[in-house]
Kinemage of the C-alpha trace (Angstrom):
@kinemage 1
@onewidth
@group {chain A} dominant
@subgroup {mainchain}
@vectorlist {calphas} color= white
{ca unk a 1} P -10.523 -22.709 10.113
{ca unk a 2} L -11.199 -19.436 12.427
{ca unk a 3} L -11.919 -16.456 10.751
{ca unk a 4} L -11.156 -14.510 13.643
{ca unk a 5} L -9.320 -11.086 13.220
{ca unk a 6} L -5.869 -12.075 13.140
{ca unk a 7} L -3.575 -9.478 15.598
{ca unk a 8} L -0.405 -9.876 13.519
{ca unk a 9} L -1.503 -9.268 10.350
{ca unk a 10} L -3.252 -5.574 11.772
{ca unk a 11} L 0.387 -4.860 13.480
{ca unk a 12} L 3.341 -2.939 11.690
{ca unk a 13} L 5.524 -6.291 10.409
{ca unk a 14} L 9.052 -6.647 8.480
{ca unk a 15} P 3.321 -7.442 2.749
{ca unk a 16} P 2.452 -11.000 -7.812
{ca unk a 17} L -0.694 -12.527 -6.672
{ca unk a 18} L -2.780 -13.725 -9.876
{ca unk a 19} L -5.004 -11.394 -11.238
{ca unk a 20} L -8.473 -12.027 -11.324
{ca unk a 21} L -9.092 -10.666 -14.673
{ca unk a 22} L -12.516 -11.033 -16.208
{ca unk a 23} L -12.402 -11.524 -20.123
{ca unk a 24} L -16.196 -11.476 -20.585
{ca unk a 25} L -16.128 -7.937 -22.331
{ca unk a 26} L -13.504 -9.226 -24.746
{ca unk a 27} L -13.989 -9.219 -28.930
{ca unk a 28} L -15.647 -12.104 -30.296
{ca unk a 29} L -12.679 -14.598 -31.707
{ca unk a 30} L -11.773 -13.860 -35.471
{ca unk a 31} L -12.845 -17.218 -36.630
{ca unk a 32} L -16.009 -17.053 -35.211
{ca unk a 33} L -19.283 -17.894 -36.895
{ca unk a 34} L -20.682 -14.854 -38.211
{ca unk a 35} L -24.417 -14.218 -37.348
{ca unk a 36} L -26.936 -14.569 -40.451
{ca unk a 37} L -28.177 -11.391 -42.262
{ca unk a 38} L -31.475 -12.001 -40.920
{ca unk a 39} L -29.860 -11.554 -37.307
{ca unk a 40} L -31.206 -14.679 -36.269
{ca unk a 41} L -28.588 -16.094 -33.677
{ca unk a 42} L -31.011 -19.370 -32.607
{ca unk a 43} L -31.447 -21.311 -36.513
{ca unk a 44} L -28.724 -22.020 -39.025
{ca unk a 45} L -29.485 -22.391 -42.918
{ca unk a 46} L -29.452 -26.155 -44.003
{ca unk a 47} L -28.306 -27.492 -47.133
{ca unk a 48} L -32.022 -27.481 -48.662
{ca unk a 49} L -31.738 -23.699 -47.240
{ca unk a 50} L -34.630 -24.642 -44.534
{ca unk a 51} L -34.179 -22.917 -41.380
{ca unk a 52} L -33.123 -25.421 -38.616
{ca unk a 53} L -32.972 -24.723 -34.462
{ca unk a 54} L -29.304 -25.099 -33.426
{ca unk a 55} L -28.842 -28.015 -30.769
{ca unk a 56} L -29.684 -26.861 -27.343
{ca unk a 57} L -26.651 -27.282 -24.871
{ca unk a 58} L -26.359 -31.262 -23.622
{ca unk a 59} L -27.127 -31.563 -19.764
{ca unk a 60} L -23.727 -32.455 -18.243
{ca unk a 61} L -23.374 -36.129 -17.438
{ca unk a 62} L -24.766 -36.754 -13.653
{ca unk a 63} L -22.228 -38.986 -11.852
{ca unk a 64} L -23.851 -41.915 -10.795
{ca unk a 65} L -24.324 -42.515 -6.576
{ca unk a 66} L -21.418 -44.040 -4.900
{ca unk a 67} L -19.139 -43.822 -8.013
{ca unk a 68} L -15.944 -42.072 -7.390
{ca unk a 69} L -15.627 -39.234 -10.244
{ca unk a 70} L -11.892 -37.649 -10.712
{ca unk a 71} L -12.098 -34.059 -10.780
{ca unk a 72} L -9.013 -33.612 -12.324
{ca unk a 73} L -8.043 -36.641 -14.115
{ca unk a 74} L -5.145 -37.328 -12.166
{ca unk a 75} L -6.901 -39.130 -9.099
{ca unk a 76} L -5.643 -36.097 -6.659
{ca unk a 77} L -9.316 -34.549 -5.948
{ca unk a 78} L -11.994 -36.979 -5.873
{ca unk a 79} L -15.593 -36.709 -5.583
{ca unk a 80} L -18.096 -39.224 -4.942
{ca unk a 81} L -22.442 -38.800 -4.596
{ca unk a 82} L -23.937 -40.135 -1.606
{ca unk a 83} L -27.355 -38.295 -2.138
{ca unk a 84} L -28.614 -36.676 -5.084
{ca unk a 85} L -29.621 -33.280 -5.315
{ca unk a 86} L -31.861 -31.046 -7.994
{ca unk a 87} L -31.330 -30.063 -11.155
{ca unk a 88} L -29.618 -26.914 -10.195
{ca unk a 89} L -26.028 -25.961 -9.992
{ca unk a 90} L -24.626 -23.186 -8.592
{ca unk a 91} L -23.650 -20.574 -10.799
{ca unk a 92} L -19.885 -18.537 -10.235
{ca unk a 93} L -20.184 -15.866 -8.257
{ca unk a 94} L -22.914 -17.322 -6.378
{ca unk a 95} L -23.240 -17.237 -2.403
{ca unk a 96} L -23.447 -20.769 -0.959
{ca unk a 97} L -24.312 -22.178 1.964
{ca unk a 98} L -23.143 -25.934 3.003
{ca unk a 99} L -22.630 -28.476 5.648
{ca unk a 100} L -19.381 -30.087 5.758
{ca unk a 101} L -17.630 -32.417 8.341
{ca unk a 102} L -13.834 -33.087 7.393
{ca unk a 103} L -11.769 -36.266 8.247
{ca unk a 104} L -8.476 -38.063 8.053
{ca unk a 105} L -10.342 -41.261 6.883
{ca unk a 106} L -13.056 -42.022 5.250
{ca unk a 107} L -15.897 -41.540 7.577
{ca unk a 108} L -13.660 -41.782 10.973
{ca unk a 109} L -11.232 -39.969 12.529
{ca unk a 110} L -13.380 -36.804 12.559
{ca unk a 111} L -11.700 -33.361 12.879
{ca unk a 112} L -14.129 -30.492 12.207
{ca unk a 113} L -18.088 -30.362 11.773
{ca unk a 114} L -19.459 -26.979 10.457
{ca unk a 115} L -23.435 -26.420 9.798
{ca unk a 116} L -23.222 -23.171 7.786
{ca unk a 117} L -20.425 -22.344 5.808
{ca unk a 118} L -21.457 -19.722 3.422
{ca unk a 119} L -19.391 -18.286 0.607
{ca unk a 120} L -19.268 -17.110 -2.920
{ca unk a 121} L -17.732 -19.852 -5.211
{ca unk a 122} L -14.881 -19.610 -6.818
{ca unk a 123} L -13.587 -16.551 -4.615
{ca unk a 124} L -10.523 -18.004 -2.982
{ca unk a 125} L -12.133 -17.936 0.541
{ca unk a 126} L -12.300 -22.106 1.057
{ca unk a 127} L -10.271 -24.469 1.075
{ca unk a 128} L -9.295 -24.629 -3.072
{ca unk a 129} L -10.912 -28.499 -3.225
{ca unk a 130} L -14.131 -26.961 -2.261
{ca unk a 131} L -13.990 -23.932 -4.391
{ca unk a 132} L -13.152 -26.875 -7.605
{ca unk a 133} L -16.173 -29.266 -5.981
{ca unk a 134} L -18.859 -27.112 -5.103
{ca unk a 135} L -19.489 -25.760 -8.427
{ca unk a 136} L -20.155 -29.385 -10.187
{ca unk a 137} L -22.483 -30.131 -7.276
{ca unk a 138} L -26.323 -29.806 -7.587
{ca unk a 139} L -28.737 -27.823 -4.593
{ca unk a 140} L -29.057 -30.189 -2.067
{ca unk a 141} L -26.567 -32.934 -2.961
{ca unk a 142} L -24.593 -34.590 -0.170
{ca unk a 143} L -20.724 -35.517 -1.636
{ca unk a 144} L -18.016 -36.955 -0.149
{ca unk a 145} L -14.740 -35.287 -1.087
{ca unk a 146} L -11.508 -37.001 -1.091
{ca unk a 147} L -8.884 -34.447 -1.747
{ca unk a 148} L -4.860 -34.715 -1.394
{ca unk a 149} L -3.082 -31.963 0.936
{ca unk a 150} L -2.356 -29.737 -1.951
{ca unk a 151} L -6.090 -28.926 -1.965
{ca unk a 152} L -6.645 -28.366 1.486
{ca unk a 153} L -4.403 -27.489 4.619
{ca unk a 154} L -1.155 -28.541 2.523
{ca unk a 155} L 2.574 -28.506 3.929
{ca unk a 156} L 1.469 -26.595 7.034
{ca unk a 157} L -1.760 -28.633 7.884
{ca unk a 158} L -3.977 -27.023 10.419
{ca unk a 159} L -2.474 -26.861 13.722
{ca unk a 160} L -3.287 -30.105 15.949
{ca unk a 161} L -6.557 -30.549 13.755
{ca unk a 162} L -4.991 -31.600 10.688
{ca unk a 163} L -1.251 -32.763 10.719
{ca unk a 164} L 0.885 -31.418 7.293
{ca unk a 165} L 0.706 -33.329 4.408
{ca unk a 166} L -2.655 -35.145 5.234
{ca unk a 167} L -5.297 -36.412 2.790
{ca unk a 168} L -8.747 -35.326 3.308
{ca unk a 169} L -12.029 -36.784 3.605
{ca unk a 170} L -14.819 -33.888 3.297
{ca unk a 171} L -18.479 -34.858 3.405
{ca unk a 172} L -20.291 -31.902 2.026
{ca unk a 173} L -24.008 -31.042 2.056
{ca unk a 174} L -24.733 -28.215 -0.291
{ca unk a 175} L -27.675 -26.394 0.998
{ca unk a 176} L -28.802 -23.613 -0.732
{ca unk a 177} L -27.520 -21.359 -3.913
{ca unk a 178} L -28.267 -17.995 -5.380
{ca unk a 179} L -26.779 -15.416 -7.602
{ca unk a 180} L -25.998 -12.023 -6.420
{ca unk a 181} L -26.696 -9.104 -8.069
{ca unk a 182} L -24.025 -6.570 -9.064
{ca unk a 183} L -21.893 -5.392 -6.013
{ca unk a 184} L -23.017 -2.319 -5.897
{ca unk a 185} L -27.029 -3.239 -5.728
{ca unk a 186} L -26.239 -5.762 -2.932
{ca unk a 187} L -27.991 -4.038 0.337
{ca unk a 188} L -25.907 -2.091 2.346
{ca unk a 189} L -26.049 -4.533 5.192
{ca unk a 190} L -25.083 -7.367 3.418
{ca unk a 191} L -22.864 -5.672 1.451
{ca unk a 192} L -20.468 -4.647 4.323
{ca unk a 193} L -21.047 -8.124 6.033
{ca unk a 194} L -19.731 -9.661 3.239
{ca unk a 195} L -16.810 -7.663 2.118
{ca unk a 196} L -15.757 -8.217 6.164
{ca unk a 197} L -15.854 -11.536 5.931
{ca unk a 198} L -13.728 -11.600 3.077
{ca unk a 199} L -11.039 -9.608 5.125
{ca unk a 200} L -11.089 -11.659 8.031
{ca unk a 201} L -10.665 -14.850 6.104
{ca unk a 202} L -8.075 -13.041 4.292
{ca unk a 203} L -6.059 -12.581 7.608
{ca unk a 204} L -6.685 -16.363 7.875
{ca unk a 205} L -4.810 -16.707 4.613
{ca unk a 206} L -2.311 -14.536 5.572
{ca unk a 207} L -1.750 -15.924 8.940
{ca unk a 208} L -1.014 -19.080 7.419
{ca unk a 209} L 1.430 -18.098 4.609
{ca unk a 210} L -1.159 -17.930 1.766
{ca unk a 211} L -0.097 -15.231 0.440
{ca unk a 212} L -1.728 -15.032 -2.888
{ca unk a 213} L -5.227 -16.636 -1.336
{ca unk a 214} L -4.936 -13.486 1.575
{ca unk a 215} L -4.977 -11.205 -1.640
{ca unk a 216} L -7.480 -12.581 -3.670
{ca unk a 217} L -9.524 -12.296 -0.481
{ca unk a 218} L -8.494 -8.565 0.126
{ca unk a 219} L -9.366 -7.975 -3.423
{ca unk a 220} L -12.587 -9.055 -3.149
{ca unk a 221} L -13.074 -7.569 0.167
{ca unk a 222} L -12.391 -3.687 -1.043
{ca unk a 223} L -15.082 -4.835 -3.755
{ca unk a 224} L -17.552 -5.374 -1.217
{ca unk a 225} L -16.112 -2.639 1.151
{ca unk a 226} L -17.404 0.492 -0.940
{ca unk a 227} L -20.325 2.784 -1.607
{ca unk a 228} L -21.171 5.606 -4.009
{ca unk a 229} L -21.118 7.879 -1.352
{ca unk a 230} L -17.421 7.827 -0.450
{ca unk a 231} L -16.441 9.396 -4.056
{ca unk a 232} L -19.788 11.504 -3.995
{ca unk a 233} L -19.295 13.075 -0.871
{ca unk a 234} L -15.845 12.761 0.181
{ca unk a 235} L -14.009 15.220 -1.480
{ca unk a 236} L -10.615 15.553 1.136
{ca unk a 237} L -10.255 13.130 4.222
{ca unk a 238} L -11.819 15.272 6.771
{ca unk a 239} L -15.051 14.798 5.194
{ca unk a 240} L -15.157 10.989 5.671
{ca unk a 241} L -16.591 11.718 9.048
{ca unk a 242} L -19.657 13.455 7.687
{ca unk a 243} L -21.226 10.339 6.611
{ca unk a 244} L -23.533 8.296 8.237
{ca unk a 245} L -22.174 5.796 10.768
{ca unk a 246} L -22.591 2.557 9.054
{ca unk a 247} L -20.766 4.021 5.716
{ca unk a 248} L -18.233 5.390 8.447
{ca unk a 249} L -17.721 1.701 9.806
{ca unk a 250} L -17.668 0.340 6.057
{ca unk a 251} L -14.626 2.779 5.209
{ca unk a 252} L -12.795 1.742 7.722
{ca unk a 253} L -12.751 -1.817 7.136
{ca unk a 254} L -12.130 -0.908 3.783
{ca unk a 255} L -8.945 1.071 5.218
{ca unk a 256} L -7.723 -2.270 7.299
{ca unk a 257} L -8.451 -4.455 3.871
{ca unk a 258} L -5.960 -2.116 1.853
{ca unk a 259} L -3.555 -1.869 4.240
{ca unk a 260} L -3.439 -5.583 5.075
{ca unk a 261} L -3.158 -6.640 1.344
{ca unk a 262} L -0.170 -4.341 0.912
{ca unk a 263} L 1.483 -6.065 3.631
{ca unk a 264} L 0.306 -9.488 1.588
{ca unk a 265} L 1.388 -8.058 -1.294
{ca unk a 266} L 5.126 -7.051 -0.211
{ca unk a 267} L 5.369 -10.777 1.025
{ca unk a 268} L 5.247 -11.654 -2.357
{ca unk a 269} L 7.436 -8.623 -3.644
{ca unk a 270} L 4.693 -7.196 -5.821
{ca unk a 271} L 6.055 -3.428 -4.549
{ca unk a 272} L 3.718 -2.090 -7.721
{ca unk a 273} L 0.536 -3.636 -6.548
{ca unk a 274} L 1.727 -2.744 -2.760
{ca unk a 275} L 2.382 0.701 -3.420
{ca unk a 276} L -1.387 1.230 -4.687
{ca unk a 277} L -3.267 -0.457 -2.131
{ca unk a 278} L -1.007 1.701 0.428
{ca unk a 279} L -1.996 4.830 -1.783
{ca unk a 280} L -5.773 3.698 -1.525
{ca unk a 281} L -5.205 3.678 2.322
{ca unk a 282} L -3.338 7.303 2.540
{ca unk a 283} L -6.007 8.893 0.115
{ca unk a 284} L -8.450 7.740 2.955
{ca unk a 285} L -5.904 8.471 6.098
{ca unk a 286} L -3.087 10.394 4.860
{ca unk a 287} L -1.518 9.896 8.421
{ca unk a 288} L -2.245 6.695 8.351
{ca unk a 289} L 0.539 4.948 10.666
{ca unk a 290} L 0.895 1.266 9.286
{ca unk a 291} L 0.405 2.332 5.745
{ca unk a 292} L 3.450 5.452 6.176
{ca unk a 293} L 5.479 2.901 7.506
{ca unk a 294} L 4.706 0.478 4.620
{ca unk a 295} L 4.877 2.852 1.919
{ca unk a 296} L 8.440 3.773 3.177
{ca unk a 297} L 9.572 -0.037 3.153
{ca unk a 298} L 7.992 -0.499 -0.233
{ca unk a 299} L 10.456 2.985 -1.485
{ca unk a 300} L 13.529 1.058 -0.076
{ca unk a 301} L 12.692 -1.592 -2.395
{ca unk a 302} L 11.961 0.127 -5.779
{ca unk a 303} L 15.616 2.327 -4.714
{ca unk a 304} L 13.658 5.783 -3.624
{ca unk a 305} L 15.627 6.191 -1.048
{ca unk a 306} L 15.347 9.712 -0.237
{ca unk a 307} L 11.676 9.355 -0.028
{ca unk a 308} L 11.684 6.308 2.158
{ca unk a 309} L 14.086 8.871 4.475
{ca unk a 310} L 11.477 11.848 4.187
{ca unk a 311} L 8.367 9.081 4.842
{ca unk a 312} L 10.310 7.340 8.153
{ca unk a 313} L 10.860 11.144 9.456
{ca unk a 314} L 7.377 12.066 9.148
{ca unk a 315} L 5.886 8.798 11.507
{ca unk a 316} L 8.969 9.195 13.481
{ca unk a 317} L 7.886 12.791 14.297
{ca unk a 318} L 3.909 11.808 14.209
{ca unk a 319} L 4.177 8.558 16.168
{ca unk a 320} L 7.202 9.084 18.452
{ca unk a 321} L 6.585 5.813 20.201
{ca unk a 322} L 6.972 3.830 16.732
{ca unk a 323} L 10.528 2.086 17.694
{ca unk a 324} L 10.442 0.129 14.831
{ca unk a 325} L 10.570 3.140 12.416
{ca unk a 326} L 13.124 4.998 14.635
{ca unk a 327} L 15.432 1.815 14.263
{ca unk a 328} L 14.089 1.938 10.381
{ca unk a 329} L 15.201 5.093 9.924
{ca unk a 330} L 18.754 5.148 11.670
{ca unk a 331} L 19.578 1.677 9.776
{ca unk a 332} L 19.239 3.342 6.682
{ca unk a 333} L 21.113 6.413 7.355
{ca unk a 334} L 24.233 4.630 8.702
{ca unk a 335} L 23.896 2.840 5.250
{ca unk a 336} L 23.909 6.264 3.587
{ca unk a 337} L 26.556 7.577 5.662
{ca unk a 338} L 28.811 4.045 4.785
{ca unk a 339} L 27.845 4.113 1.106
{ca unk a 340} L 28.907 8.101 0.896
{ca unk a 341} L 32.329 7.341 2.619
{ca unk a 342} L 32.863 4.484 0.009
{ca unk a 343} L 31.902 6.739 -2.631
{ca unk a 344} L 34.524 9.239 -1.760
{ca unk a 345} L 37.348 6.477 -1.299
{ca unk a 346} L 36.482 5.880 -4.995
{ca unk a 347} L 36.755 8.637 -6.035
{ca unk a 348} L 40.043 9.096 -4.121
{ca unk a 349} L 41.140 5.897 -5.407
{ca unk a 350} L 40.420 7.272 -9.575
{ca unk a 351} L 42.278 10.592 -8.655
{ca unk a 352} L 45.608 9.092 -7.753
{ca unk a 353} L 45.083 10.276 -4.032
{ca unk a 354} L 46.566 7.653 -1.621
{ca unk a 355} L 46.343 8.433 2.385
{ca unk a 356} L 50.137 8.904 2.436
{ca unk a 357} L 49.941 11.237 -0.194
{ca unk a 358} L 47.259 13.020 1.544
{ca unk a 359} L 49.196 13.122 5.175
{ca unk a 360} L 51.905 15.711 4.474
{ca unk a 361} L 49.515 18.306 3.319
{ca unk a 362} L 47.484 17.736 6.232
{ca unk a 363} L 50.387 18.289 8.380
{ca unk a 364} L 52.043 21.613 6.158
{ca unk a 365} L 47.973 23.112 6.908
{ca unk a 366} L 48.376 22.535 10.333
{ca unk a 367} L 51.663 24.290 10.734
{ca unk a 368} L 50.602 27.037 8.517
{ca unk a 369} L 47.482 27.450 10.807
{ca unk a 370} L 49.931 27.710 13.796
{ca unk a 371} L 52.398 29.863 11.914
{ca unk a 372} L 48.959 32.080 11.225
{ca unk a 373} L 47.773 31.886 15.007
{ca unk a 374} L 51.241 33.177 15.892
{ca unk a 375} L 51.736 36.020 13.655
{ca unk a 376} L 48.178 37.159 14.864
{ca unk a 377} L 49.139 37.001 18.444
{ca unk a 378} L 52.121 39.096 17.589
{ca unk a 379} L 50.233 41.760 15.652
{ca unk a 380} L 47.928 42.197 18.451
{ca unk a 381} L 50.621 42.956 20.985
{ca unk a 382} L 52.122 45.534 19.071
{ca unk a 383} L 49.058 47.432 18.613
{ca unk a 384} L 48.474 46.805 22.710
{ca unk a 385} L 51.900 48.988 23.018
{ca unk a 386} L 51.310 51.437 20.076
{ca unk a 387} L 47.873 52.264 21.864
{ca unk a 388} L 49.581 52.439 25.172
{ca unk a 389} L 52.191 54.811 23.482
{ca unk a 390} L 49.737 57.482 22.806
{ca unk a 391} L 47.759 57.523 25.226
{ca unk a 392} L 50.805 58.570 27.264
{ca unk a 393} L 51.025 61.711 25.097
């Protein structure tokens, strides 16, 4: 798959994933073993009340080579060792790098051969087969993965790479492993690198109708995509251009994440979720074109119309070249105008007030604005001749 910048994701278009919640800092469960007095957690008291060491975890069973091993038990994503590896396994959260050559058949009809793939596991930026494989491989196994479309290019396939619907042979060569430190101890360098990879291959998501995979990768991205110094030093938007250049560059990728997983996020009608990531955008670039334009869409949804009105005035007047807004904005007053006119003829319609009963006193106040007009024309003549009276005397 490219991971190239995808134009129509970063263009005005007419954006609720799962949550990648982390339950690690949750309460023990209530029927949990409680720890001894002695605060021992590694020995449990035996019946002669001798200390004994509890069992140390059992190594996982190691598939044996050239067995097929189902991943899920129901034959859909297969996995079979060609060469063992160590005895390490990647850990999640860990970046990755592997080798990988994909087919339609096993070991012919080639259709993509990539030498460095690197990624963190479990991070929604593969193809899902990968992200469920890579994990239960060791550091430098080589696998072959058989995997049904579902797990890889599914019902759209991959343009004239991979037809929809296909199977998929993946030998993979997992090369190297390591755990990353917290996100915000990662080097600068890297840091950035990483969190714009994650938005690009979130526009590859997106491109492809992924929805929920673009957002997860988005997620991650504005993760990745941040530094102390922003909320340190930027205290109003002006002041974002005070920082050094590569924190400058970092913010605004950070920017084009937000606003591209709002537009994710409003293809899958999450206007909640939308509505903050366009906020996170506006607190940055309060002029902010796409994200204006967004926000207002996102109003129309949630029934604020009268801000979506204000917000479509605003880009109309800052980006006067915006014809999508323009055409935005009049659509949505014409529906105002139509929905106050049916309003009234309600209302008409409650009070007993018919359009025939509503004729005749039109007509009776235009006569009695002619009868008015008259009788004012009159008045002033007479006050021409009383004035010409006097003046003769």
């Amino acid at each position: 798959m490219s991971s190239e910048e995808l134009n129509n994701v970063e263009h005005i278009q007419t954006e609720d994933p799962l949550d990648d919640d982390n339950y690690d800092d949750m309460p023990g469960l209530c029927d949990k073993e409680e720890v001894s007095p002695s605060g021992d957690d590694a020995t449990v008291e035996s019946a002669d009340g001798m200390k004994e060491p509890e069992p140390a975890e059992p190594e996982p069973i190691r598939a044996k080579v050239g067995e097929w091993e189902d991943i899920l038990g129901s034959g859909r994503l297969r996995k079979k060792v060609v060469v063992e590896g160590s005895s390490l396994r990647p850990e999640r959260g860990s970046r990755v790098q592997i080798r990988l050559t994909e087919s339609l058949q096993e070991d012919t009809q080639i259709v993509k051969v990539k030498t460095d793939v690197t990624f963190n596991v479990g991070e929604s930026e593969v193809l899902q087969c990968l992200d469920l494989v890579v994990p239960l491989m060791y550091i430098g196994e080589t696998s072959l993965v058989e995997s049904e479309s579902d797990f890889c290019y599914g019902e759209v396939g991959d343009g004239d790479r991979v037809p929809p619907k296909s199977k998929l042979y993946i030998k993979v060569e997992l090369v190297s492993s390591r755990l990353l430190p917290a996100v915000p101890d990662i080097d600068l360098v890297e840091r950035a690198s990483i969190g714009n990879e994650k938005r690009l291959r979130g526009n590859t998501w997106y491109s492809r109708g992924e929805h929920s995979q673009a957002v997860q990768c988005y997620r991650k991205a504005v993760e990745y995509l941040d530094d102390e110094s922003i909320d340190n030093e930027v205290e109003v938007p002006v002041d974002r251009f005070m920082l050094a250049p590569e924190i400058q560059e970092l913010l605004i990728n950070r920017v084009k994440a937000y606003n591209n997983m709002a537009q994710a996020q409003m293809k899958l009608s999450a206007w909640d979720s939308a509505l903050a990531s366009v906020k996170q955008v506006l607190k940055i670039e309060p002029n902010n074109e796409k994200a204006l334009f967004r926000k207002a869409k996102i109003l129309q949804h949630k029934y604020r119309t009268e801000e979506a009105i204000g917000i479509l005035r605003r880009v109309t007047r800052l980006y006067p070249a915006n014809k999508q807004a323009q055409g935005e904005l009049s659509l949505i007053l014409t529906k105002e105008r139509k929905g106050r006119a049916k309003e009234q003829a309600m209302s008409r319609k409650m009070l007993g007030i018919t359009e025939s009963s509503a004729k005749p006193s039109s007509s009776f106040s235009q006569q009695t604005k002619l009868i008015v007009a008259c009788l004012g024309g009159i008045g002033a003549l007479v006050g021409a001749v009383v004035a010409k009276t006097y003046n003769l005397f």
